[in-house]
C-alpha positions in Angstrom: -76.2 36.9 -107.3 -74.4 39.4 -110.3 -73.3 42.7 -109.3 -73.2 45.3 -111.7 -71.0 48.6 -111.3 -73.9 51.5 -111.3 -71.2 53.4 -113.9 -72.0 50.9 -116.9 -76.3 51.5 -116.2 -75.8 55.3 -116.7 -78.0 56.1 -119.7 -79.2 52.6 -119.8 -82.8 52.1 -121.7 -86.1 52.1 -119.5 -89.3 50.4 -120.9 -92.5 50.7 -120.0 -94.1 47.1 -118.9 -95.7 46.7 -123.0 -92.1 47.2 -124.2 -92.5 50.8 -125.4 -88.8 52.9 -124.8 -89.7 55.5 -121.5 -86.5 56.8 -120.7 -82.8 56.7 -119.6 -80.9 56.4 -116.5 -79.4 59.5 -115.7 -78.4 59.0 -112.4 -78.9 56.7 -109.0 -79.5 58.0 -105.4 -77.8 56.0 -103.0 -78.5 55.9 -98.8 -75.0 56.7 -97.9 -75.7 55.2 -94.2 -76.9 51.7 -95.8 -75.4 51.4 -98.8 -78.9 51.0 -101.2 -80.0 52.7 -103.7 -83.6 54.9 -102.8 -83.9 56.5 -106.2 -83.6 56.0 -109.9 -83.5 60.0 -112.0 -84.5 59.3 -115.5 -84.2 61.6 -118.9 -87.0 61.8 -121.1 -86.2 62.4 -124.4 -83.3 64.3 -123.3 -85.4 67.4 -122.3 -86.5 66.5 -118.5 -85.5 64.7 -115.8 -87.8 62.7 -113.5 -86.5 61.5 -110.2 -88.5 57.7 -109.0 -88.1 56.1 -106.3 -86.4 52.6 -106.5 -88.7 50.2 -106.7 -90.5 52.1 -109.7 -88.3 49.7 -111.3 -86.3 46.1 -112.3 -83.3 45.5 -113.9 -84.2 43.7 -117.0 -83.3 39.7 -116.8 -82.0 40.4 -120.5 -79.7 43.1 -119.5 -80.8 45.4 -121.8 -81.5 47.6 -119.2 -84.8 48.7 -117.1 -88.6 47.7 -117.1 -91.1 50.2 -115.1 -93.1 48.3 -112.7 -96.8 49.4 -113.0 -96.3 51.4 -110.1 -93.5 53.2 -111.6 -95.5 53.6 -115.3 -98.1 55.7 -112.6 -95.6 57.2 -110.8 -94.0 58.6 -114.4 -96.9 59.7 -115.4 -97.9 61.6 -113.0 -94.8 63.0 -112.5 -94.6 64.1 -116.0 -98.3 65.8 -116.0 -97.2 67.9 -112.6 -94.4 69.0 -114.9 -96.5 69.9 -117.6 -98.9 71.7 -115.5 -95.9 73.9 -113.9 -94.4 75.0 -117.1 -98.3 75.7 -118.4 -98.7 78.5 -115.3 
């Protein structure tokens, strides 16, 4: 199994699962009392930041950084319309 410091993924690309650029790592959340990460907080296009829970993505075989599952293109979003409908009011 490779580790990989979480220092060297900070602003690491996100795809969506079609390939198309999403996002970049901003930050991780880590469980203090277990030692896992719970949370993944994303930048889009350097103007917001989304938080998503873990398994809203994978490390990308290629290393070239992350691929939104499905669940985590919905999750996104979503995310991103409750955002734009709070700004809106």
């Amino acid at each position: 199994m490779e580790s990989i410091a979480l220092s060297n993924l900070i602003n690491a690309d996100v795809y969506t699962p079609g390939g198309r650029h999403a996002a970049n790592v901003v930050e991780f959340i880590v469980d203090p009392n277990v030692g896992v990460v719970r949370f993944i907080r994303l930048s889009i296009n350097a103007k917001r930041d989304i938080l998503l829970p873990w398994a809203a993505v994978t490390y990308a075989k290629s290393g070239s950084g992350f691929i939104l599952t499905h669940m985590g293109e919905k999750v996104l979003e979503s995310r991103l319309e409750e955002a734009t409908a709070t700004r809106s009011r």
